[in-house]
C-alpha positions as CSV (number, residue, x, y, z in Angstrom):
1,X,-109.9,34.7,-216.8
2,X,-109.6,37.1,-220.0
3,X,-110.5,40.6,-220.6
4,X,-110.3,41.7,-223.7
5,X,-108.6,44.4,-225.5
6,X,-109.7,46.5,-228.8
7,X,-106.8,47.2,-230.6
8,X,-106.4,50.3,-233.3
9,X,-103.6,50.5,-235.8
10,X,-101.8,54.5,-235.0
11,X,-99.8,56.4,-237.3
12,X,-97.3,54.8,-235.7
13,X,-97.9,51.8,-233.9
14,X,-100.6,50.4,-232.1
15,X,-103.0,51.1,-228.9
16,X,-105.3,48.9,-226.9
17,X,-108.4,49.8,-224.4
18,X,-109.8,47.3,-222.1
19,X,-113.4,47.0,-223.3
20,X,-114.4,46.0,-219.8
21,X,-112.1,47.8,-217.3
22,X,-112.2,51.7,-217.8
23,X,-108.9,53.1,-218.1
24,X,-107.3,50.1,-218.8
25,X,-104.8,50.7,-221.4
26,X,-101.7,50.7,-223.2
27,X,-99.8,51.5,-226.6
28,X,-96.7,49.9,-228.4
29,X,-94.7,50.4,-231.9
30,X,-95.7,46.7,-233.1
31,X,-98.1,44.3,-232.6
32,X,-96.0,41.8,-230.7
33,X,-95.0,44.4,-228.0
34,X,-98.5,45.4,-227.8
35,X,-99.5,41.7,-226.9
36,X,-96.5,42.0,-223.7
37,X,-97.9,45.2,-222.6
38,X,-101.3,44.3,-222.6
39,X,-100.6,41.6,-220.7
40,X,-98.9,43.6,-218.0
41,X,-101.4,46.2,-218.2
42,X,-104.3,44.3,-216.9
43,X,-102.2,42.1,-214.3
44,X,-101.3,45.5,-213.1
45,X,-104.3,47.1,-213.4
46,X,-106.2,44.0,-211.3
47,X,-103.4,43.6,-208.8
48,X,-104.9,45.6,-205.7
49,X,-103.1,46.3,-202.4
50,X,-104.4,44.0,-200.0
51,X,-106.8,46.2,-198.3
52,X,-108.5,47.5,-201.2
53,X,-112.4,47.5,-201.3
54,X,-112.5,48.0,-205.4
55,X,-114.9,45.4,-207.2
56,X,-114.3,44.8,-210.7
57,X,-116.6,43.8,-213.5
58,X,-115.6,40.5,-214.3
59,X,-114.8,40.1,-218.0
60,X,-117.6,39.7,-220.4
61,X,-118.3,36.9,-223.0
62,X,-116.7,38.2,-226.4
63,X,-115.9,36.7,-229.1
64,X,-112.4,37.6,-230.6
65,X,-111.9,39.0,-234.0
66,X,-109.0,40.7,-235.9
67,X,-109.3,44.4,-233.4
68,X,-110.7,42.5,-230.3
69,X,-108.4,39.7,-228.5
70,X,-108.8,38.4,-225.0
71,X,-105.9,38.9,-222.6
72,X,-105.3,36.3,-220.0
73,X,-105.2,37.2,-216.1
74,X,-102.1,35.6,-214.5
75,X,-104.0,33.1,-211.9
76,X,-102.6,34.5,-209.0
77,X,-103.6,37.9,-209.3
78,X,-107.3,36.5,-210.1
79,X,-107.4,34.5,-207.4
80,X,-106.2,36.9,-205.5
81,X,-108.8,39.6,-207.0
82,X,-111.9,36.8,-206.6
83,X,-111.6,35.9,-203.1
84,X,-111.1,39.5,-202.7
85,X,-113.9,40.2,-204.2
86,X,-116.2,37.6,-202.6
87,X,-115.4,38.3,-199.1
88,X,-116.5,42.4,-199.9
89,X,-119.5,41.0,-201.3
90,X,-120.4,39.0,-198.3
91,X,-119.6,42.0,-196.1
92,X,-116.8,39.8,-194.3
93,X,-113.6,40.8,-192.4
94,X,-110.5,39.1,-193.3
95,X,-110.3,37.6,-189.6
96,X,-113.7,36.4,-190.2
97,X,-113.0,34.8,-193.1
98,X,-110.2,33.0,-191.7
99,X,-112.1,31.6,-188.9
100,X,-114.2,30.3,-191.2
101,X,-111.5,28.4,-193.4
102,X,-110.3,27.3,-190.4
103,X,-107.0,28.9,-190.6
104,X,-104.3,29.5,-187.7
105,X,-104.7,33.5,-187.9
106,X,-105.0,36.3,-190.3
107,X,-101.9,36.7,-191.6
108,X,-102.6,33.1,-193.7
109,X,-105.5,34.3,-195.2
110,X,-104.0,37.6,-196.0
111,X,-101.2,35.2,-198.3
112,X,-104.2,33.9,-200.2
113,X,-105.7,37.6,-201.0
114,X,-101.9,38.7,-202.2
115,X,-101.3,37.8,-205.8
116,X,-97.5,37.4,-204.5
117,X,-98.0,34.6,-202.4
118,X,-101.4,32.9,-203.4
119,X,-101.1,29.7,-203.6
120,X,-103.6,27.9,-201.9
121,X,-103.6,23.9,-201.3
122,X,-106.2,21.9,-202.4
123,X,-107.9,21.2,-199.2
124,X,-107.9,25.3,-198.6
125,X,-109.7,25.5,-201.8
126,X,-112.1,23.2,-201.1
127,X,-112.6,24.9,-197.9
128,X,-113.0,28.4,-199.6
129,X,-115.7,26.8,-202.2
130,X,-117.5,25.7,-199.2
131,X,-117.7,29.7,-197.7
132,X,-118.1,30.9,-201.5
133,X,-119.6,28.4,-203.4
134,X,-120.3,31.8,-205.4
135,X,-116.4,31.8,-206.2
136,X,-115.9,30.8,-209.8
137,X,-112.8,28.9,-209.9
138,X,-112.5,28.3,-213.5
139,X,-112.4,32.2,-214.3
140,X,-108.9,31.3,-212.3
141,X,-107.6,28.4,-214.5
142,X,-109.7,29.9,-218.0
143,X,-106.1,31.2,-219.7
């Protein structure tokens, strides 16, 4: 998954906006540092607590040119911020949701909305697929 970034050349240094996430941005005294933070500016912007109910846009088709450059998600924080986002949608618990993926209790499906500790097995993921076969898994892997 990439955003993407419109960058502007300061006085001194640079500065990046998000084009699709309001708010979303950063700054740095050369280009190189500016790639870092906007890196960790939109992994931090799109890393939610685990109870949060925000839904973002998802990132827009863009092409990149010399100001605009597309920003890569860390998978686990859009995983994390899909499944998320699918179960709101579906107006779906978190307990519901792990009944329905079959899963011992709440606290495992909890792991797989947490950017710290998703990592879901293949089996799991095909079991998610089959109660969101909305979720697009290859925004995850689309670095």
């Amino acid at each position: 998954m990439k955003y993407h970034f419109r960058i502007h050349r300061e006085h001194r240094g640079y500065s990046a906006k998000c084009i699709e996430l309001q708010g979303c941005q950063t700054q740095a005294d050369t280009k190189a540092e500016l790639l870092r933070n906007m890196e960790e500016a939109i992994n931090g912007y799109l890393d939610e607590p685990l109870h949060s109910k925000v839904l973002f846009p998802k990132p827009k088709k863009q092409k990149t040119t010399k100001n605009i450059i597309g920003v890569s998600v860390d998978p686990k924080i859009a995983f994390a911020m899909l499944l998320r986002q699918a179960r709101i949608k579906k107006n779906l618990t978190q307990s519901q949701v792990a009944k329905k993926l079959g899963l011992k209790n709440i606290y495992s499906y909890q792991r797989l909305e947490s950017s710290k500790t998703a990592n879901p097995a293949l089996l799991t993921i095909v079991a998610i697929k089959e109660v969101f076969p909305e979720l697009d898994m290859e925004m995850v892997i689309n670095i």
